[in-house]
C-alpha positions as CSV (number, residue, x, y, z in Angstrom):
1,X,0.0,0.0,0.0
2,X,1.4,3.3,-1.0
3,X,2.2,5.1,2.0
4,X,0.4,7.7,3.6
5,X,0.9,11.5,4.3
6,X,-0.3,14.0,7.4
7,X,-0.4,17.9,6.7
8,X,-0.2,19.9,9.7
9,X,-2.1,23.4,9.6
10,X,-1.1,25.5,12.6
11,X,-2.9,28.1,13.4
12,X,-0.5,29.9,15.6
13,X,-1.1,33.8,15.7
14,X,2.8,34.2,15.6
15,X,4.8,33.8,12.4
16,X,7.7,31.5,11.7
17,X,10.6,31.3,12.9
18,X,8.6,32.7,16.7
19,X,8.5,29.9,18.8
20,X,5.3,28.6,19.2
21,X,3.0,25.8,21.4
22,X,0.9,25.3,18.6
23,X,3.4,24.7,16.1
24,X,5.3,22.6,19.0
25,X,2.2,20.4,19.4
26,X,2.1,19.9,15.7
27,X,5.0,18.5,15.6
28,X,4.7,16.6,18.7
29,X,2.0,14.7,16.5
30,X,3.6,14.4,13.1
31,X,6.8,12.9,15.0
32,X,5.0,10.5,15.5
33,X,3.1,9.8,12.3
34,X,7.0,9.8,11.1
35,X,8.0,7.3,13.4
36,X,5.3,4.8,11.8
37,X,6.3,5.5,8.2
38,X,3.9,8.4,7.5
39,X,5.4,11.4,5.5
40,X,4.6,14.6,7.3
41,X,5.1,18.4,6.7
42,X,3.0,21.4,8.0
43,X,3.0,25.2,7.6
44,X,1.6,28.0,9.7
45,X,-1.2,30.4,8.3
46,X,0.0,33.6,9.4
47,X,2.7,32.7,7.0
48,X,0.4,33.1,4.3
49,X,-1.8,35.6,3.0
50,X,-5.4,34.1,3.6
51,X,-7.8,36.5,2.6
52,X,-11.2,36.5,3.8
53,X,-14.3,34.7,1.8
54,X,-16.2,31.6,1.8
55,X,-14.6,30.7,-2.2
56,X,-11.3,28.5,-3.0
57,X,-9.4,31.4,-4.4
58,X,-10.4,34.9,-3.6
59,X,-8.1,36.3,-6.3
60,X,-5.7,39.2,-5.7
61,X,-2.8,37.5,-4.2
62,X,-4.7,35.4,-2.2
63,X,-2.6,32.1,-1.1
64,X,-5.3,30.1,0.2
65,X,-5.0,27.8,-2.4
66,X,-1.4,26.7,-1.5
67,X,-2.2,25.7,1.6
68,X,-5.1,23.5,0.0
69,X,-3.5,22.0,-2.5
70,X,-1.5,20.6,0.7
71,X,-4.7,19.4,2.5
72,X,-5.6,18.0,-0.7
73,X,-2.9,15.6,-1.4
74,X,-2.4,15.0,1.7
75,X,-4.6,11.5,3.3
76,X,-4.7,12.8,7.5
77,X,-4.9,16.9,8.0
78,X,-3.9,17.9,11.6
79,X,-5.3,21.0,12.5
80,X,-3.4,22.3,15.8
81,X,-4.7,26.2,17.4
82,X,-4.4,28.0,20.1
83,X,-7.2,29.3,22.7
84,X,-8.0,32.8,23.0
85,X,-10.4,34.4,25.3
86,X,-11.9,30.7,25.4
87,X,-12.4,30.4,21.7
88,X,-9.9,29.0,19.1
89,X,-7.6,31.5,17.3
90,X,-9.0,33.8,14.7
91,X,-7.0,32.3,12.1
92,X,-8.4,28.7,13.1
93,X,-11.8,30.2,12.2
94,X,-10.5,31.5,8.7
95,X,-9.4,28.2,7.6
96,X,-13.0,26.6,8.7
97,X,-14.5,29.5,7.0
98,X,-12.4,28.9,3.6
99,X,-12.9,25.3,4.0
100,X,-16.5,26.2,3.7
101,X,-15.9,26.2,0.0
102,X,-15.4,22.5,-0.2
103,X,-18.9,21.4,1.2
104,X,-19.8,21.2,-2.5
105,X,-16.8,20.1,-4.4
106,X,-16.7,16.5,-5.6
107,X,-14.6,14.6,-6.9
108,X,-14.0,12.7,-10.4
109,X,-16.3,10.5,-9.0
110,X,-18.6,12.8,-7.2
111,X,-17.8,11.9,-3.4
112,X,-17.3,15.5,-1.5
113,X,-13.5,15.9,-2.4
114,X,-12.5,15.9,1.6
115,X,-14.5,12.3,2.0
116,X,-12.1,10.0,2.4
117,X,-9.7,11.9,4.2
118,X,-9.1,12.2,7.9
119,X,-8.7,15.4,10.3
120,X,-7.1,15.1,13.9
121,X,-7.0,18.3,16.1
122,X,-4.7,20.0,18.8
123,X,-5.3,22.7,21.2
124,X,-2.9,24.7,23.2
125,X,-3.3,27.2,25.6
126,X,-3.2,28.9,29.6
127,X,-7.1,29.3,30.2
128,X,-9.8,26.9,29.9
129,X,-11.8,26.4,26.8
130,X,-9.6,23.2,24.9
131,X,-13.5,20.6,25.1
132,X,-15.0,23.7,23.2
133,X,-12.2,24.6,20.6
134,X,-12.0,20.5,20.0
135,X,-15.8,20.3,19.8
136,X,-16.0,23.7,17.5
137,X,-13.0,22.7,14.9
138,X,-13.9,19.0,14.9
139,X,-17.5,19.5,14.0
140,X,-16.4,21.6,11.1
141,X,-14.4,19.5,10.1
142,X,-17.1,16.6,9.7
143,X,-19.6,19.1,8.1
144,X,-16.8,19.5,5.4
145,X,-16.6,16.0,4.8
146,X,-13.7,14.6,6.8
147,X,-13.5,11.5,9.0
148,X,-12.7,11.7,12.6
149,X,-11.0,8.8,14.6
150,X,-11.6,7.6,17.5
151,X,-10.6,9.9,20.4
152,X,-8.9,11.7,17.7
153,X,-8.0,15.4,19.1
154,X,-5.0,16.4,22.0
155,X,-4.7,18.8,24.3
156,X,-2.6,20.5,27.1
157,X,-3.8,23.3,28.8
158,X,-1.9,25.4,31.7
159,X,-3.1,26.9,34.8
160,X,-5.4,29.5,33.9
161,X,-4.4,33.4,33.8
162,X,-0.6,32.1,34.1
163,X,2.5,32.6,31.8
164,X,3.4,29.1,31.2
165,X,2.9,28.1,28.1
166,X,3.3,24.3,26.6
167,X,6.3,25.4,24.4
168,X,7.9,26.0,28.4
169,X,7.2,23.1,29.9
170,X,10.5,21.2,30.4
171,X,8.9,17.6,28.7
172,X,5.8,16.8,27.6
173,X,3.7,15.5,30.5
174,X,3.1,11.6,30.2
175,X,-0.8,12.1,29.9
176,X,-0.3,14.5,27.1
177,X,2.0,11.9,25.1
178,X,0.2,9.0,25.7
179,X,-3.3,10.7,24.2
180,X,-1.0,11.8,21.3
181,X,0.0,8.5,20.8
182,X,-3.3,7.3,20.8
183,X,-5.0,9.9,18.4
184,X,-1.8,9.2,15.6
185,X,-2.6,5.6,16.1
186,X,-6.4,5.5,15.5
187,X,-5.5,8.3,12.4
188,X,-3.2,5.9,11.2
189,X,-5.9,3.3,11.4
190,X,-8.7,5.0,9.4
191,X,-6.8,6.9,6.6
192,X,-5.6,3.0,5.6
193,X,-9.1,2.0,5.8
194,X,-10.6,4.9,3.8
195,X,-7.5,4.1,1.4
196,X,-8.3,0.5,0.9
197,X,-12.4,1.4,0.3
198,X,-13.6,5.0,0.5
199,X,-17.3,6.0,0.8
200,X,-19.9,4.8,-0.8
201,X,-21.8,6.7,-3.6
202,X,-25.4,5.5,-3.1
């Protein structure tokens, strides 16, 4: 079976190379997608120009489409955010938003063009809110027309209205890594189903 591939979108408010927990937790995950054979890569948003709309390409220098072409041709799609003020991060809600566009594309064979392909998530932050930012992205994400595993999103979350952040912490804490484990193996699990027999058309 040809292998498989994971595309990591973070959607870290602060651009490369700024450190960032959201970006750390993506890789967290795609380590270990690599360390079963899946090729991996990622990119941050706020590295691109992503205009706003509800349309593949919004035209005038608009770079959404690079970043789609990724999730496209790409088999498992992590999407990794931060919290802010209890909600995921503005540019979290601008890739749902221009994902939007896809609840009507099909493919060659008229299955939505996402079916068949699945979406993990990760959340970051210092304040509460990581149940709700899983619950908001992940639903999205199904609406779109991805597949969700099994106990398939991650988390750490600090004390709330502290400074640490997870890109601080000295290791990542066992609980953390084990759900991590967990969520890559059940992803694994599912793209290779959907690979072998995708969705039925009637």
């Amino acid at each position: 079976m040809t292998d498989l591939t994971a595309f990591a979108l973070v959607c870290s408010l602060t651009p490369s190379p700024g450190p960032s927990s959201s970006d750390l937790m993506a890789r967290h995950i795609l380590d270990r997608f690599a360390e079963r054979g899946i090729a991996t890569s990622s990119a941050r948003v706020v590295d691109h120009h992503v205009a706003p709309g509800v349309q593949k390409d919004m035209g005038d220098g608009d770079e959404w489409p690079i970043l789609r072409e990724k999730i496209l041709a790409a088999d498992i799609l992590v999407l990794s955010t931060p919290i802010w003020v209890g909600h995921p991060s503005s540019l979290a809600q601008r890739v749902m938003e221009r994902l939007d566009a896809d609840i009507a594309e099909t493919d060659e064979e008229g299955r939505p063009v996402m079916a068949g392909k699945v979406a993990v998530v990760a959340v970051v932050g210092n304040e509460d809110g990581a149940h709700k930012t899983i619950a908001d992205m992940m639903q999205g994400l199904n609406d779109i027309g991805f597949s969700l595993p099994s106990q398939g999103s991650t988390y750490w979350v600090g004390e709330a209205m502290q400074a640490v952040d997870f890109k601080d912490l000295a290791e990542v804490p066992d609980v953390v890594a084990t759900t991590t484990a967990g969520v890559v193996r059940n992803a694994e699990h599912l793209a290779r189903l959907l690979r072998r027999e995708n969705f039925p058309l009637e």
